[in-house]
C-alpha atoms as one frame of an Amber mdcrd trajectory, in Angstrom:
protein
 112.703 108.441  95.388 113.314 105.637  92.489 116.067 103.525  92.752 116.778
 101.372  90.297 119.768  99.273  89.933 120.809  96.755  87.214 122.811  93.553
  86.923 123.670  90.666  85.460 125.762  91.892  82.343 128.900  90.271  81.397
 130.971  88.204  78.041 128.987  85.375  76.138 129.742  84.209  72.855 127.410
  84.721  70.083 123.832  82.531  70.294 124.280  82.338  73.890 122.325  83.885
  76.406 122.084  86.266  79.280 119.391  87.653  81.911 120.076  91.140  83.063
 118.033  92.531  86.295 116.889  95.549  87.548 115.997  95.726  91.205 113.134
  98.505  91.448 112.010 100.527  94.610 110.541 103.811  95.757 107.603 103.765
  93.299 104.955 106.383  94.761 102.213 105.931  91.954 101.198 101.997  90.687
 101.514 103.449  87.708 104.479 103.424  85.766 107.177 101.530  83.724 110.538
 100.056  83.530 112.325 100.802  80.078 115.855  98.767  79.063 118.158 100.994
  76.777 121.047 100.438  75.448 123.860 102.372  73.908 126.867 100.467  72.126
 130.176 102.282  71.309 129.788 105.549  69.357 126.133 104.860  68.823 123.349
 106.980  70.136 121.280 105.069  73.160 118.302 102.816  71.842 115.526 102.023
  73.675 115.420  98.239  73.817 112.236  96.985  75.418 110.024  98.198  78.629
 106.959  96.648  80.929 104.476  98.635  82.122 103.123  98.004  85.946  99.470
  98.783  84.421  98.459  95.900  82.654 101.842  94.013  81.782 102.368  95.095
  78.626 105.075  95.052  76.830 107.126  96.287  73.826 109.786  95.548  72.014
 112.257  97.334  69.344 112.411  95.460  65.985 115.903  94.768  66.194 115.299
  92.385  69.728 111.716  90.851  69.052 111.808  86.988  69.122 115.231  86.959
  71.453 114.661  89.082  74.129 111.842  88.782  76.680 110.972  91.435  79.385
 109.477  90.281  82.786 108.396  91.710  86.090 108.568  89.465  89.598 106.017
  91.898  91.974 107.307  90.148  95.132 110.789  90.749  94.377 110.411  94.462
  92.805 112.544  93.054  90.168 112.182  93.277  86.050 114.656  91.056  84.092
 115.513  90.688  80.474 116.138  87.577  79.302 118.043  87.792  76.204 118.710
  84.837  73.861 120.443  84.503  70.988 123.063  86.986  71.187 124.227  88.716
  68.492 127.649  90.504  68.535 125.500  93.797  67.420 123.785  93.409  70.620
 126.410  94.561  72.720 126.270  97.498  74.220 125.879  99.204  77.882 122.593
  98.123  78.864 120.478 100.671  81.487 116.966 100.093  83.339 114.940 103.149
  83.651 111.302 103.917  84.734 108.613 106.720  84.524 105.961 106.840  87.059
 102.201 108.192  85.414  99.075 109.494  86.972  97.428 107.116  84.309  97.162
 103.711  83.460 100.048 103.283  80.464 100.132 100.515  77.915 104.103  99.831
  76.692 105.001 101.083  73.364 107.588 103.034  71.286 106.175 106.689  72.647
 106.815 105.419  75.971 110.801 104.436  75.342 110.978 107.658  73.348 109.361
 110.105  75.928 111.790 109.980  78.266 112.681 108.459  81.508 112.672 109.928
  84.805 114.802 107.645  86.861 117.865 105.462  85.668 119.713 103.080  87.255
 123.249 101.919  86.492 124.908 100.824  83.294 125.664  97.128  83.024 127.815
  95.286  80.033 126.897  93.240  77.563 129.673  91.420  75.207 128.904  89.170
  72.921 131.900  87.566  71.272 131.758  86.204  67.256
């Protein structure tokens, strides 16, 4: 079964930076990919950015293009997000989830919005004014 667990939240003032993890395991199909989401107080859960194991590709909501940057490290079964000039509006619980396909799958907003199968952990993200 997926496990997926994520890390690496925590308090930063505003323009600073942060690099959240998700260690990854139990994929059965090379298929698949690793979605962050994010859901601040009272707000409904957004889908932030996700890799796909495929052909790299990646995607990003409008909202995080240009400051946050979504990697995958094979040996380590690990995707981060390195995220960069922090915004207060930015914080939020942050999750990794994946979906495993029977296909090849290219990144994109369908893919965020379809639904995840597996989800790790919630980790915190505050960013201070």
């Amino acid at each position: 079964e997926v496990q997926l667990q994520a890390s690496g939240g925590g308090l930063v003032q505003a323009g600073g930076s942060l690099r959240l993890s998700c260690a990854a395991s139990g994929f059965r199909f090379v298929n698949y990919a690793i979605g962050w989401f994010r859901q601040a107080p009272g707000k409904e859960r957004e889908g932030v950015s996700c890799i796909s194991s495929s052909d790299d590709s990646t995607y990003y909501t409008d909202s995080v293009k240009g400051r946050f940057t979504v990697s995958g490290d094979n040996a380590k079964n690990t995707v981060y997000l390195q995220m960069n000039s922090l915004k207060p509006e930015d914080t939020a619980v942050y999750y990794c989830a994946a979906a495993q396909y029977l296909h090849e799958v290219m990144c994109g907003p369908s893919i965020l919005g379809d639904g995840m199968d597996y989800w790790g952990q919630g980790t915190l993200v505050t960013v201070s004014s």
